[in-house]
Every structure is written in C-alpha cells, then in structure tokens.
C-alpha positions as CSV (number, residue, x, y, z in Angstrom):
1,X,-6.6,-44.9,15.4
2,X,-6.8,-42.6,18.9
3,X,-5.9,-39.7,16.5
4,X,-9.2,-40.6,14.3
5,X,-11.2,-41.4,16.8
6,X,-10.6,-37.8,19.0
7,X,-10.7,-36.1,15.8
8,X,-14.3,-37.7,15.1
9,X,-15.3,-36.7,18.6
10,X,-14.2,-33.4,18.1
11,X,-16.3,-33.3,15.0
12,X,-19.1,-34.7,16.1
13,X,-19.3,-32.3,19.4
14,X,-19.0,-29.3,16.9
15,X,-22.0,-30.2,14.5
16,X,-24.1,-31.1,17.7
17,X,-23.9,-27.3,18.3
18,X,-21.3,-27.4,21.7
19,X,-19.5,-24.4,21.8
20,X,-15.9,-24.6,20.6
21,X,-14.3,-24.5,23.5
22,X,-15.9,-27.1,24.9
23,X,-15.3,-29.4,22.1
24,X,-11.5,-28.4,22.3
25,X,-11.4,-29.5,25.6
26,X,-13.5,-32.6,25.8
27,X,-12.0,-34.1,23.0
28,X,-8.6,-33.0,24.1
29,X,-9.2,-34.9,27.5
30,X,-10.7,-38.1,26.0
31,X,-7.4,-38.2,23.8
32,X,-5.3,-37.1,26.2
33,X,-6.4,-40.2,28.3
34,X,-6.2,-42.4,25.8
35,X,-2.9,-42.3,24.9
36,X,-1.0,-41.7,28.5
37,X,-3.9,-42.4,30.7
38,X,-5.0,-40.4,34.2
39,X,-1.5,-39.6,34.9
40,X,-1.1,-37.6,31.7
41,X,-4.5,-35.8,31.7
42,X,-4.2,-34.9,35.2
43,X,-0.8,-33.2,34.3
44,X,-2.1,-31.4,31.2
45,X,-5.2,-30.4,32.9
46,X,-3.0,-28.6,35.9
47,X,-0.9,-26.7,33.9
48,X,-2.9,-25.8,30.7
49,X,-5.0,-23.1,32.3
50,X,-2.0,-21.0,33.4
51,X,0.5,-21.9,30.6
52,X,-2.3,-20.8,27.9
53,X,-2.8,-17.1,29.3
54,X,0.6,-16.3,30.5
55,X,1.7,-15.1,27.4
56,X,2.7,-10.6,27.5
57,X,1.2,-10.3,24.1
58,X,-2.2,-12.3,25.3
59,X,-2.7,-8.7,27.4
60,X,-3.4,-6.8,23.7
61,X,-6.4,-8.5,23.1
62,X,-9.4,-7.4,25.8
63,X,-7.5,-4.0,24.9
64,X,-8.1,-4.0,21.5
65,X,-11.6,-5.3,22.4
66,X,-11.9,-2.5,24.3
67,X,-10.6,0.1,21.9
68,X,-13.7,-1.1,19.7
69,X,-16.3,-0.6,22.0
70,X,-15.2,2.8,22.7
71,X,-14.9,3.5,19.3
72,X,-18.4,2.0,18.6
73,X,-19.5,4.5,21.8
74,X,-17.8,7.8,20.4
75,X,-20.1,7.5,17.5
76,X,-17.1,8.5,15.2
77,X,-17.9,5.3,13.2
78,X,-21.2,6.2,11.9
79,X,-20.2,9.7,10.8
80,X,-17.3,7.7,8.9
81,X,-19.8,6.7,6.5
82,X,-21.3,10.0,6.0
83,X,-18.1,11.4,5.3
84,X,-17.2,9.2,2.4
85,X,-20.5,9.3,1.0
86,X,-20.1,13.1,0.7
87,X,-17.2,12.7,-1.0
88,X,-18.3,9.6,-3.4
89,X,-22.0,9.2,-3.4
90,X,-22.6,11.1,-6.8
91,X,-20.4,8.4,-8.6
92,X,-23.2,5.3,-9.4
93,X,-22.9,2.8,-6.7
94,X,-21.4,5.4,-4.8
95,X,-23.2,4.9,-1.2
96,X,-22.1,1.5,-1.8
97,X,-18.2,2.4,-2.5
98,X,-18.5,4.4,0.4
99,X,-19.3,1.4,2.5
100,X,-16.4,-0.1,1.7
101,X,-14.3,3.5,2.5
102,X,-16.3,3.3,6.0
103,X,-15.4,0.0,6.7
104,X,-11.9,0.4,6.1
105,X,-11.8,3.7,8.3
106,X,-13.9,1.5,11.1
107,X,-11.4,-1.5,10.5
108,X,-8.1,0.8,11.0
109,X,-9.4,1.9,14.7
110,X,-10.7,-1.2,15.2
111,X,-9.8,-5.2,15.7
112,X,-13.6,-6.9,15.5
113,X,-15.3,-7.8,12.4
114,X,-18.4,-8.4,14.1
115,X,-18.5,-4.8,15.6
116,X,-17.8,-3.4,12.0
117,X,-20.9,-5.2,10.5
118,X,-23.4,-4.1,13.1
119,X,-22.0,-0.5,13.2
120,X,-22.0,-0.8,9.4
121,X,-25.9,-2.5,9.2
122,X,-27.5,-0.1,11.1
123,X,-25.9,2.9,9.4
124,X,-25.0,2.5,5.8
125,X,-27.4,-0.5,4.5
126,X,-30.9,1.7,5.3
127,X,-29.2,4.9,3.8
128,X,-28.5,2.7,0.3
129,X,-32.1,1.2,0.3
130,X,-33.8,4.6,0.7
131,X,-31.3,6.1,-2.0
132,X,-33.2,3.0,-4.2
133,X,-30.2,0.5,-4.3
134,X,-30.9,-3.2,-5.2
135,X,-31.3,-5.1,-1.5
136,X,-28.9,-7.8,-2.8
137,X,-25.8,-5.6,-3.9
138,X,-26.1,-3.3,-1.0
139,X,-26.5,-6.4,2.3
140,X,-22.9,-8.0,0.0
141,X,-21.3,-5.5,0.4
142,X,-22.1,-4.5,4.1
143,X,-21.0,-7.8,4.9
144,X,-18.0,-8.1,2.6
145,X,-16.9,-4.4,4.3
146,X,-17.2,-5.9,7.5
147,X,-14.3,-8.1,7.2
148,X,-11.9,-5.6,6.5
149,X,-11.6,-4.7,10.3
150,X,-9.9,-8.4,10.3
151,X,-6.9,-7.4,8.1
152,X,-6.8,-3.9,9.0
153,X,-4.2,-3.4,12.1
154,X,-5.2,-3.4,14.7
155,X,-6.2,-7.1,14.1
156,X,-7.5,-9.5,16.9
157,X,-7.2,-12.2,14.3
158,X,-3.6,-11.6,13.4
159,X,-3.3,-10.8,16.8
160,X,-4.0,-14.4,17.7
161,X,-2.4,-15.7,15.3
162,X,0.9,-14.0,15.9
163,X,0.4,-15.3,19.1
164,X,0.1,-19.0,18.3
165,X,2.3,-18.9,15.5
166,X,5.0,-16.9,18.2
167,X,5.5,-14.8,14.6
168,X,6.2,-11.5,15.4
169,X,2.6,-9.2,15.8
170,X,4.2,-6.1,14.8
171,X,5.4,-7.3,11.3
172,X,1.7,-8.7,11.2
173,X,-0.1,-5.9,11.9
174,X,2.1,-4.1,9.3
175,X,1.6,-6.5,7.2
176,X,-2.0,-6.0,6.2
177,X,-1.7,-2.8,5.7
178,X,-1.4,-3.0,1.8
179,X,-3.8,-6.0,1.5
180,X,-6.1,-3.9,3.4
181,X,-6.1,-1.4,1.2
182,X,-6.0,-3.6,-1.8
183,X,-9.0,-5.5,-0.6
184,X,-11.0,-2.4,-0.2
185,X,-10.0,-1.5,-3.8
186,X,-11.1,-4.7,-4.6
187,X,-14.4,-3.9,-3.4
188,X,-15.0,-0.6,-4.8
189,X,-14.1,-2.4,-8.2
190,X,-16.1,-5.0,-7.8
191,X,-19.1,-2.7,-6.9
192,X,-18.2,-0.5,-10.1
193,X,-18.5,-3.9,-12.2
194,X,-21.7,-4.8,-10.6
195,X,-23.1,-1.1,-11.3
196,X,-21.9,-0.9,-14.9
197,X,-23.5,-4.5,-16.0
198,X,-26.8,-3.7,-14.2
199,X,-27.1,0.1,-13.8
200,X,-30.8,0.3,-11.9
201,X,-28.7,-1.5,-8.8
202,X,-27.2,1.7,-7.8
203,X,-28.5,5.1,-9.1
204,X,-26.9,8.2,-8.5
205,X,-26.7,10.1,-5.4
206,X,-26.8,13.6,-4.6
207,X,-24.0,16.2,-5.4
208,X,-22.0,18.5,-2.7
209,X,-20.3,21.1,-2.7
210,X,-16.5,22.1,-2.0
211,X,-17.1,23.2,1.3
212,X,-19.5,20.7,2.3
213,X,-16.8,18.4,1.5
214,X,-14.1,19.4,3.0
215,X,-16.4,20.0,6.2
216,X,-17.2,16.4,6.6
217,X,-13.6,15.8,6.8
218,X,-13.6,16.2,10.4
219,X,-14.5,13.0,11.4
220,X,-10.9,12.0,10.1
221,X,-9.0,13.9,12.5
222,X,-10.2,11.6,15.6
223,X,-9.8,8.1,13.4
224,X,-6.2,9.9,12.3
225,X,-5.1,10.4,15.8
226,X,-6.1,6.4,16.8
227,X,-4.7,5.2,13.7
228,X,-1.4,7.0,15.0
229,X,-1.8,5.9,18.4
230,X,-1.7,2.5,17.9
231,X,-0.3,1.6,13.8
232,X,1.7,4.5,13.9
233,X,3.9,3.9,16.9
234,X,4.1,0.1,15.7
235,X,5.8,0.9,12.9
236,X,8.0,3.5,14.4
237,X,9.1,1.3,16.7
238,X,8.1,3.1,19.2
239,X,5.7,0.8,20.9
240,X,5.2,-2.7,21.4
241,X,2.0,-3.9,20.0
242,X,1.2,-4.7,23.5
243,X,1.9,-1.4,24.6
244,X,0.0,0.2,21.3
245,X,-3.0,-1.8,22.3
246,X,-3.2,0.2,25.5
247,X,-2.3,3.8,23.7
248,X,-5.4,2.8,21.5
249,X,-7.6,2.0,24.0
250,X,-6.9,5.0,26.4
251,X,-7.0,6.9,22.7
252,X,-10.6,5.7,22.0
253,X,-11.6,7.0,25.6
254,X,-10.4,10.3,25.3
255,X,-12.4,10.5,21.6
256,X,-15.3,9.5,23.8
257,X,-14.7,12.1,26.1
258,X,-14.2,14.7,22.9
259,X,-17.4,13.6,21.5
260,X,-19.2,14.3,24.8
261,X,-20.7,11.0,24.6
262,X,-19.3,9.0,28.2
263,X,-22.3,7.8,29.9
264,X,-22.7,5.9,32.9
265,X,-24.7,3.1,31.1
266,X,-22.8,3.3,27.9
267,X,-19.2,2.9,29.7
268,X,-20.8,-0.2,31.6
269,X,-21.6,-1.3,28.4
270,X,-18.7,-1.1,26.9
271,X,-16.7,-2.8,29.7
272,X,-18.7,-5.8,29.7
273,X,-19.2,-6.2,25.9
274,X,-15.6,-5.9,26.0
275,X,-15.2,-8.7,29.0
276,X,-17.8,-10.8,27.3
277,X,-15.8,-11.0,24.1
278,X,-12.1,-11.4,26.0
279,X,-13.4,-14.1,28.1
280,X,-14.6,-16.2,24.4
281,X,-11.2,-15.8,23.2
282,X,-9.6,-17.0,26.4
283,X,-11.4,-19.5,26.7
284,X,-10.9,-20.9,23.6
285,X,-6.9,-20.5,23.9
286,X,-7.1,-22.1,27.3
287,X,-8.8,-25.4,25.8
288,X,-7.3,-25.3,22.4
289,X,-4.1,-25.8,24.8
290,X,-5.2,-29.0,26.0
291,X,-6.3,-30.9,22.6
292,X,-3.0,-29.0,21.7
293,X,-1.2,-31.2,24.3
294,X,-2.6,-34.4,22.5
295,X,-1.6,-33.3,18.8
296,X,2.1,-33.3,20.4
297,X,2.2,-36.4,22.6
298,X,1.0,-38.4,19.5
299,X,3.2,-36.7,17.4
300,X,0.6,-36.3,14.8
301,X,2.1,-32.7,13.4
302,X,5.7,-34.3,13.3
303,X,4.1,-37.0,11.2
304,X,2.4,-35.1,9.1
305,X,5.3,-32.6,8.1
306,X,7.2,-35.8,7.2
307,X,4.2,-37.1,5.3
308,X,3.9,-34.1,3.2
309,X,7.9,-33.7,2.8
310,X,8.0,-37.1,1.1
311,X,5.6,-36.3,-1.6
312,X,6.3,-36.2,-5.5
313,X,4.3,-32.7,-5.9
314,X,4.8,-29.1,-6.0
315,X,4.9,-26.6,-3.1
316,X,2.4,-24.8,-4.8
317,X,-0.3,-27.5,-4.8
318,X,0.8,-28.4,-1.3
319,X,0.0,-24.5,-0.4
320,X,-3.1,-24.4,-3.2
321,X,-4.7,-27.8,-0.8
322,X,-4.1,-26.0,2.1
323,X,-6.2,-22.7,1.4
324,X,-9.1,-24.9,0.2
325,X,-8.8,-26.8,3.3
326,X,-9.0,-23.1,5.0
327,X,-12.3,-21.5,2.7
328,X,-14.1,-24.8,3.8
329,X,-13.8,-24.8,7.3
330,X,-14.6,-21.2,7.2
331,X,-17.7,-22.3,5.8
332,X,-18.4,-24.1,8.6
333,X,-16.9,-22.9,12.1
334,X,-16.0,-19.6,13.7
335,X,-12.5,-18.2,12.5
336,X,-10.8,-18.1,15.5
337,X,-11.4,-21.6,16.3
338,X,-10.3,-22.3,12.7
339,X,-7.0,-20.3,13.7
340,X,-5.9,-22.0,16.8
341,X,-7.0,-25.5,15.7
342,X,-5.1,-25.4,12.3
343,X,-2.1,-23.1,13.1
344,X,-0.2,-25.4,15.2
345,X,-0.5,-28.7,12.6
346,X,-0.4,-26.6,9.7
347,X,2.5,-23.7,10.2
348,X,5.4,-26.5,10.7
349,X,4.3,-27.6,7.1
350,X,4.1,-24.2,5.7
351,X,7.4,-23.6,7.1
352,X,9.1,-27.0,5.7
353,X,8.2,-25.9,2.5
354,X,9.7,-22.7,2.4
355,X,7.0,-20.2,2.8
356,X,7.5,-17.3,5.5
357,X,4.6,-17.3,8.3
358,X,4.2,-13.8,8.5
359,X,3.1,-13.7,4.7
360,X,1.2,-17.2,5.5
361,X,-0.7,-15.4,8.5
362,X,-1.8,-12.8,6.5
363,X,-3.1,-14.8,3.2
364,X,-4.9,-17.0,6.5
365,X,-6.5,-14.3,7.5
366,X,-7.8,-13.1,4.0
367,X,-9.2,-16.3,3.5
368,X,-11.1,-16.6,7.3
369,X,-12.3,-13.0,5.8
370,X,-14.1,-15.0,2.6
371,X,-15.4,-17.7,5.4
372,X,-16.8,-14.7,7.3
373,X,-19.4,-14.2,4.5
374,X,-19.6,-17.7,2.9
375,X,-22.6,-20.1,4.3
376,X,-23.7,-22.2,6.1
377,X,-22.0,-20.0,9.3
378,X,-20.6,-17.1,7.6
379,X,-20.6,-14.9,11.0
380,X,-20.7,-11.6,9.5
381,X,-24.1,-12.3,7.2
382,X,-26.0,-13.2,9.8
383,X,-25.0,-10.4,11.9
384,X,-25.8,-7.9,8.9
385,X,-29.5,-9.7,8.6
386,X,-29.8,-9.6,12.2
387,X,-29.0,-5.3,12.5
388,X,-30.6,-4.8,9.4
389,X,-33.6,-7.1,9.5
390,X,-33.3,-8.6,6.0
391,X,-33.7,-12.3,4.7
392,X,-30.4,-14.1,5.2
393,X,-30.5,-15.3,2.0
394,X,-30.4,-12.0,0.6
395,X,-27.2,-11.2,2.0
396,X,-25.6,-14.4,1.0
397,X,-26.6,-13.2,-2.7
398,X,-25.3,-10.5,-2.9
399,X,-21.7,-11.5,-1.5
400,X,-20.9,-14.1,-4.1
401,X,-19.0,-11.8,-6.5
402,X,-17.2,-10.3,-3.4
403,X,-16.1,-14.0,-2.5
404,X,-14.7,-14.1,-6.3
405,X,-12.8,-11.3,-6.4
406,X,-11.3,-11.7,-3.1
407,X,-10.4,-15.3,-4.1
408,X,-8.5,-13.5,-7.1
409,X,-6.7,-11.5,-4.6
410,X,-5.8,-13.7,-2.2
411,X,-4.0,-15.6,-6.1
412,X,-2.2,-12.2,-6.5
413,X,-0.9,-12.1,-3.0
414,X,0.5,-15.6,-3.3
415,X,1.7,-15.0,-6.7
416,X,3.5,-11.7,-4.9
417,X,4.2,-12.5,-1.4
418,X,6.6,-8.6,-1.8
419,X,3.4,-7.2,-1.7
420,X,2.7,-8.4,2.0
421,X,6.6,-8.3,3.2
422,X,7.7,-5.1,2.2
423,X,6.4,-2.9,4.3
424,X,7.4,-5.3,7.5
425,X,10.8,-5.6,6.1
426,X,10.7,-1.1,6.5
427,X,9.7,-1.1,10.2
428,X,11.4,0.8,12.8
429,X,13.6,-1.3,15.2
C-alpha cells in the first residue's frame, strides 16, 4: 500500500508539471517516512547528497557537456552538413540523407541530443525547404537525426546509465558504435523509401565536381581528431572514459582555437550552457538517490524479481513487456529521468533472466531515442519546431515512419544481441 501510494504521488507531481527532480525527491521523502519514520528520512536525507555525486565516472559528464558546447562554438558542426550534402545531395532525398550523415558526424563528437537538433534545425532543415523538400519529411528526419548523438559514443545517456547500472562505460560507449551506424542506415533507407513512393518530397539537388568534393572533406579532419581523442583511446585502452571525457573536451577547445572562433562571450556561454545542463543531471541523480533509498527499504525490486521469476512465460515476452513499458514512458517524461527511475527495479530483472546489461543498456537507449521524437513530450520535436519555427505537429508527421523502422531495429538487435557485443568483447585492456 505505501509502495502505491508514493508511486501515485510521484505520478501525480509529474503530470502537475514539477520538475523531475523534485518529484523524485518529494515522493522519496514522503515514502521514506512512511515506512521507517523521521529517523530514517533524516538518515537518507544526510547522506544522499554526497553518496549520489561521489562516484569517479560522475566527473565525465559536465565534460562531455562541455565537449558539445565547444563543438557547437567551433562551428565545425554546421559545415558537417555541407560536407555530406556535397557528397550526396544529387541522389533524390539527398539533403535529407545528408542530415542523417551530419547528425551522425555531430553525434560522434558529441553526448547531447538536444544540442544535435538545434545545431541540426537551424542549418540543414532551411537548406531542404529552399531546395523544395516536402516540410513533413524534411522536420522527421531532423528530429529523428538528432537522436543519434544518444547512441553515438560519447553518450551522456549511456554514460548515465553505465553509471547506475555500475556496467562498465567503456564497453557502452563501444557498444553503440555499430547500432549507431546501423541506425543512421536505417534512416537513409527509410528516407530512400519515402522518396521513391512519393518522388515530389525530395527533388534533386545540385551536382559537384571531384574537387569540390574532396575539398569539403576538410571538415572531417577536426571531427576525426575528437573522435580519436575520446572513442579512439577508449577502445585502445588507453584511456578511461573518465579520462577520454577530459581529452575530448580539451580536444573541442583547441578546434575552437583552430577555427579562430574563441570569444569572450561565446566561451562564457559555453561554460554556463555547460553548468546549466550538469547541474539538471546532478540534480536529478542526487534525488533519484533518495526515492532510490525507499525502493530498497521496502524491498519492492527484490519482490518484483521474484514475482517475475515465478511466472509460466517466456523471457522473451518478459523482455518484449519491458520495451513497451520503456516506448511509453518515453512518450511521456524526459529520458534521463526514465533511466534512473527504471534502471535500478528493472536491471535486477533483466539480469535474472539471463540478458547481459551492457546489450540491455544499449537496446534502452535506442528505445529513449524513439521517445525522443514520439508525442506528447518527445524532447527533440519540439526543440526542432522551436529552431526552426514550424508547427509541432508537422514534425510529429513526419517522424512516424522513422519511429517504425527504428522499432524494426531495435527487433534486429534483440534478435542479434552479437551485433551490440562484439565489438566490446575486441576492446583493448
């Protein structure tokens, strides 16, 4: 009944509009009381704070963050999209395939989502509707392109995950580096499908020549060198993930610094962009803690594990329950709040049935990157109507086949968990 009845609270705190961490935390409390009274609360609520944040890996995150902003301020991100286009934009639906190529480049020297749909809005979504491109197709698959900067190492979502899962971040950021690519492919596809039933969406671009393309492949060298910095020494083993964090971040200053484009006002907005968006997570983490503390004095996960164990049914619909419990909560609340509410009750369950969490995190995270565009919330549209000043309910549209042929993906990848594990499994010690 106390379990209910904080859950419900929760709930109710959430659709009132409170901000997450907030809810966390007041319903955490109120349970917290309920069950062991002031002398328990007052024990959680003086050791939760430091206990959340004193984890080493915790220290990748503002990095990352930071790494983003620079990457954002280097302007090496918008020229990304030129790039591609140069290379693909004769091909029918070719701006838009190069959209997806952009946002794959921005998501490999970059953790945020949200930065790779407001870079993406305000440079590749006007260039496709002055080519003539239909306003639906092009805002899906800004928004669907955003999300690959989730999946992509380096990943604050995996990130954070590794880091309440204590699953090991290297093998996570490793591990979406073929689904990363895959999903990309599976939005050039999808694009290619959309093009050849209704050709008038996308007409053809321009043609280049030789030289002009192999000119516009300058702007790889710079995303090359961060990829290397941080994915590269990863793998290697050279570097931590914490310590990668900081190579990329120091990586993204000097491109700054190559690009001649270090302001005063632009550094201070960096920084503080970068604070601003460190200090949501934290918070989060920290209050999460405390609602945490309540799941295990009531032993609800322990409960639930055994619940599930005892059940006449496959693994497979155990799993199948679980990922639709996932694409409807990322219909409804920010992804990391969906991560470190659900990780902790669901992972024991995951792992009792036999599936490994690093392939789990990763399958997670590919389904928070179908939430991202999927209303009512679905962040990432309404930061591509926002930048780009069209009707929400445009973009919405125009990501529904996305959201289907990512769904059919994510089937693959469970079907294939090899596909996510090998390349972990190759890392250097």
């Amino acid at each position: 009944m106390t379990v209910a009845l904080t859950m419900l609270a929760l709930f109710i705190l959430l659709a009132i509009g409170m901000p997450v961490a907030f809810a966390l935390a007041f319903a955490g409390t109120l349970g917290l009381y309920l069950v062991g009274g002031w002398q328990a609360l007052s024990g959680v609520l003086a050791t939760a704070p430091l206990s959340s944040v004193e984890s080493y890996e915790l220290i990748s995150v503002p990095l990352f963050i930071l790494m983003a902003e620079f990457v954002i301020l280097s302007g090496v991100a918008d020229r990304l999209f030129a790039a591609a286009a140069t290379w693909v934009g004769r091909v029918p639906g070719g701006l838009a395939m190069a959209t997806a190529l952009a946002g794959a480049g921005f998501g490999a020297i970059s953790g945020s989502s949200t930065a790779s749909a407001a870079t993406l809005s305000s440079t590749t979504l006007p260039a496709m509707l002055k080519q003539g491109y239909e306003a639906r197709l092009s805002g899906g698959v800004v928004a669907i392109s955003g999300t690959l900067a989730m999946l992509i190492p380096p990943s604050i979502a995996l990130i954070l995950y590794g880091i309440i899962a204590d699953v090991s971040i290297g093998a996570l950021l490793i591990g979406g580096v073929i689904p990363g690519i895959l999903v990309t492919l599976v939005i050039i596809a999808t694009v290619w499908v959309l093009v050849l039933i209704n050709p008038a969406a996308a007409p053809k671009g321009r043609a280049y020549t030789v030289r002009e393309k192999l000119a516009s492949l300058r702007v790889v060298g710079p995303m090359l060198f961060l990829f290397m910095a941080v994915t590269g020494v990863i793998y290697t083993g050279i570097a931590t993930p914490t310590e990668a964090s900081g190579l990329g971040a120091f990586g993204a200053f000097l491109i700054v610094l190559w690009e001649r484009r270090l302001t005063r006002a632009g550094l201070s907005k960096a920084l503080v962009h970068a604070a601003h968006a460190s200090c949501m997570i934290v918070m989060i983490i920290v209050c999460a803690k405390i609602f945490g503390y309540f799941f295990t004095l009531t032993q609800s996960t322990q409960a639930l594990v055994a619940w599930v164990g005892a059940l006449d049914v496959s693994r497979w619909v155990i799993l199948a329950l679980i990922l639709l419990g996932y694409l409807v909560l990322g219909c409804l609340m920010d992804q990391v709040a969906i991560l470190i509410l659900t990780v902790p009750i669901v992972l024991p369950v995951i792992k009792a049935l036999g599936f490994d969490p690093v392939w789990f995190g990763v399958i997670v995270i590919l389904m928070a990157e179908v939430g991202l565009v999927t209303p009512p919330v679905g962040l990432n549209a309404f930061v591509v109507a926002r930048y780009a000043k069209r009707p929400l309910a445009e973009i919405f549209g125009g990501v529904w086949p996305h959201v289907i042929s990512h769904l059919l993906l994510v089937a693959v990848l469970v079907a294939f968990p090899q596909i996510i594990l090998w390349l972990p499994s190759k890392m250097g010690g």
